[in-house]
N, C-alpha and C positions, 0 to 999 in steps of 0.2 A: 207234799206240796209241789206248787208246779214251777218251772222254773221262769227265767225270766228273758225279753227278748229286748236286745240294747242295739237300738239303732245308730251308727255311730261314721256322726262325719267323717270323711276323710280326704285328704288332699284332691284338687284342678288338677295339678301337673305338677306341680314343685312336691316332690315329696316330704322337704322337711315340716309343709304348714299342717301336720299333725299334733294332737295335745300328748299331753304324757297321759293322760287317761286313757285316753284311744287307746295306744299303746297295751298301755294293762288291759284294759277290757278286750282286745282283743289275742291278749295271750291267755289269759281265765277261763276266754268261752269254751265251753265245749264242741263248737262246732263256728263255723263263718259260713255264713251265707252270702255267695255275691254274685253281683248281678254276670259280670265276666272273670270267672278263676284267673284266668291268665293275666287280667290287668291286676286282678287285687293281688297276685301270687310275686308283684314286682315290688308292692310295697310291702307286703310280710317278709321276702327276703330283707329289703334294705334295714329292716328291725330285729331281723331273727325271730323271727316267730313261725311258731312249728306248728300248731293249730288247723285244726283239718277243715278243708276247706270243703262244701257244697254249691252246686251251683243253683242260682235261682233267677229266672227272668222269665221275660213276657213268652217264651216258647215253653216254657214247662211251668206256671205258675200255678196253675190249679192241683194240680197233682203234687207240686212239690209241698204248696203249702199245707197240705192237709197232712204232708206226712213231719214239719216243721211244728204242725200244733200238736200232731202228738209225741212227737220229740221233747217239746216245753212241757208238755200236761205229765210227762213223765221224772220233771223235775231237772230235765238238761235244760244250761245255758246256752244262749244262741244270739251270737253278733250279725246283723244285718249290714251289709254295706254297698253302695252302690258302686259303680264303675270309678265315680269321681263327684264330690261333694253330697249333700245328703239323702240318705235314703227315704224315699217314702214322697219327694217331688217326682214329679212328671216318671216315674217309675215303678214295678210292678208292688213294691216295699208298702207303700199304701194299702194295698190290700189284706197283705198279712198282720200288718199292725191293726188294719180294724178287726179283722179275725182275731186277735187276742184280744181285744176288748169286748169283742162278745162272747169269748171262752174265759173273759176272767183272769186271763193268764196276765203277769204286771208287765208292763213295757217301758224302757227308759231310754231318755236320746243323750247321745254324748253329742253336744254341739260340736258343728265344724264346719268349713266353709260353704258356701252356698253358693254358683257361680251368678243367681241373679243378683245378689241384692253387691256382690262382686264387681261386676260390669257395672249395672247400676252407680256405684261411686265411683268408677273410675269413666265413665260418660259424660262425667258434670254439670247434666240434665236436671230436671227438677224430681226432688227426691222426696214430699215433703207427703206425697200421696203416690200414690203408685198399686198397680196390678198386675197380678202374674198371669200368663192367658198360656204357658206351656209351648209348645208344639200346637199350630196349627192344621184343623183336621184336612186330609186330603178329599173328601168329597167335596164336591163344587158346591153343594145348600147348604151344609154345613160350614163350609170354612166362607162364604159369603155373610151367611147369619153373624158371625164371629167379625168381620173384617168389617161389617156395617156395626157392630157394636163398638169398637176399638175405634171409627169416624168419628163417633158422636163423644168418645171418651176423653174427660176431663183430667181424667190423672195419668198420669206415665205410665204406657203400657211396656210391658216385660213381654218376650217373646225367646224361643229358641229353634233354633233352626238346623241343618244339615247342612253341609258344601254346598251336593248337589241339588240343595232345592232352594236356595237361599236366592239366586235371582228372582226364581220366578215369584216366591213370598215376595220381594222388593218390590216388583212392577206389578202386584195384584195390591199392596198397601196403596203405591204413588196413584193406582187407581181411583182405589176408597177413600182416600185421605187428604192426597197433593200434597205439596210441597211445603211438610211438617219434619220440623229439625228432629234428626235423630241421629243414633249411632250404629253402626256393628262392630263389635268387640269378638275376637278372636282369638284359641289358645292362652285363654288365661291361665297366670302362672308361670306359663311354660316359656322356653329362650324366645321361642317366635310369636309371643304375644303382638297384639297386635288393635290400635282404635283406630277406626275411621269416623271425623264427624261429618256431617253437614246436611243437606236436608235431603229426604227420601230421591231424589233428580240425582243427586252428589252419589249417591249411595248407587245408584242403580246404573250410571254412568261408569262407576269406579268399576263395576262387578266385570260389567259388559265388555270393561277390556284386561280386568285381573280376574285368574280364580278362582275361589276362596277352598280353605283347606283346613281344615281341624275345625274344633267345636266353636260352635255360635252361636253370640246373645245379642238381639235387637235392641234398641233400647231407644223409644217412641216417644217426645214430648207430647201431655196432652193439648185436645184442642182448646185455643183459647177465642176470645173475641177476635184479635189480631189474623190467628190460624185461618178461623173459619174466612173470613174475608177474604183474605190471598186464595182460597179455596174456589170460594163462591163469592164475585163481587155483585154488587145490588145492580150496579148501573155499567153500561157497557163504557170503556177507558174514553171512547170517543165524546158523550156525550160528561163526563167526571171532567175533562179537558175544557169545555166549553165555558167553563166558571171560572170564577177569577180563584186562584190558592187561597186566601181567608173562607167564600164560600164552598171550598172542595176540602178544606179543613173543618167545618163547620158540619159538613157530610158525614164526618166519621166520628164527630164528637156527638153529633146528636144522636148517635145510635151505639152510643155506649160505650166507645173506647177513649183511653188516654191517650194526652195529646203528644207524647211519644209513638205509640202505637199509628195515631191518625197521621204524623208527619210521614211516618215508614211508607204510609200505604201513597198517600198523596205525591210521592217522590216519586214509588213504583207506577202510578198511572199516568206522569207525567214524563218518565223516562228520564228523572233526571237526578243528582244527589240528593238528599236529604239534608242536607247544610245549605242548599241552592234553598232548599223550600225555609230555612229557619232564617237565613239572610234578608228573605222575603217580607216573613213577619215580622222579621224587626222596623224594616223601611218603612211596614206596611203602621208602627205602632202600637204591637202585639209584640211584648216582649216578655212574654211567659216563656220557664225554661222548659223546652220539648226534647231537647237534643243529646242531653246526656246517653250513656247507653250507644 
């Protein structure tokens, strides 16, 4: 019988956010596979775990895996783990897991942390849909195709990113997208964690004079009616000016947004507060509540 391959969360940075399964499953296997020996070899010490370690990542994947299937096919256990949180995201661990399901061989995951869906609730962002889009690719038609698909995106995109490439990801989104709230999240887990919110300008502002260090999760509210508009206005601010505030409110309600949303926008073209524009409608009559928020 062939054995089995346990893909198995494992701690961001805080080494204690491991289960007691982890643990065992990783003292049982016959062998650990991970993506970097040296980072996994810090939390095996901190557990006493003596289990012999293998290395497996995006420089030797093909070769290694085929000698991993026949390690399993021969009825050894084998624990997968990535550098930090689960195997088998944006990491080589996907490939061998489908390899064993086309060999047949059983595969089992120990849950454990995940850094997106991580960042994700500490963002505050809207959670209630959402997508993960990985690493963004470095050629220029691809990672464009990608950045116009993530423009028109409705739900909160996930993104991860490096130090050093994490500007310029900034100022190719504030591009494609404009000034759409989001976050970066930094060193989760770890003492030097770290959120930044505000909207892509805030973000790309922030970078441009700090910069940045350890691991990083974007975290991209989607477009909404309101978004698109701050993006792309219909009418140029000069002639939106021209009308009186009931018919520049009137503007934005007839084309679909709430009247929250439509005061936001009607303050922004007018250069002036948003409480200036509700004071307005009330004198004006219109004393629907728009202001909350």
């Amino acid at each position: 019988m062939s054995g089995t391959l346990y893909a198995v969360g494992t701690p961001l940075g805080n080494l204690e956010d491991i289960s007691l399964r982890a643990i065992r499953i990783l003292k049982e296997s016959d062998c650990i596979a991970a993506e970097d020996t040296r980072q996994t070899l810090k939390l095996l010490n901190r557990y006493d775990i003596k289990t012999h370690l293998t290395s497996f990542h995006e420089h030797n994947q093909k070769e290694k895996a085929q000698d991993l299937i026949r390690q399993l096919s021969q009825g050894r256990t084998i624990a997968l783990v990535t550098d930090a949180g689960m195997p088998g995201i944006s990491d080589p661990g996907q490939d061998l897991i489908r390899m064993c399901h086309e060999s047949s061989i059983p595969v089992s995951v120990i849950p454990g942390p995940t850094a997106a869906t991580t960042a994700l609730t500490l963002s505050g962002l809207a959670s209630e849909r959402f997508v993960f889009y990985g690493f963004l690719p470095r050629g220029s038609k691809q990672r464009k195709a990608i950045l116009d698909e993530i423009a028109g995106e409705y739900k909160t995109a996930i993104l991860y990113e490096s130090p050093h490439h994490l500007l310029r990801t900034l100022e190719d989104l504030k591009m494609a997208i404009g000034a759409r709230p989001a976050a970066v999240i930094r060193e989760l887990t770890k003492i030097h964690e770290e959120l930044i919110r505000g909207n892509i300008d805030d973000l790309v502002s922030h970078f441009k004079e700090t910069e940045p260090r350890g691991e990083i999760v974007i975290i991209l509210e989607g477009e909404t009616d309101e978004s698109r508009h701050l993006a792309t206005p219909k009418k140029s601010v000069g002639s939106l000016q021209s009308l009186s505030i009931e018919e520049h409110m009137a503007f934005y309600l007839k084309d679909g947004l709430d009247r929250k949303s439509a005061m936001k926008l009607t303050a922004r073209d007018r250069g002036v507060p948003k409480s200036e524009i509700y004071s307005a409608l009330l004198e004006s009559g219109d004393n629907s509540d728009g202001s909350s928020g």
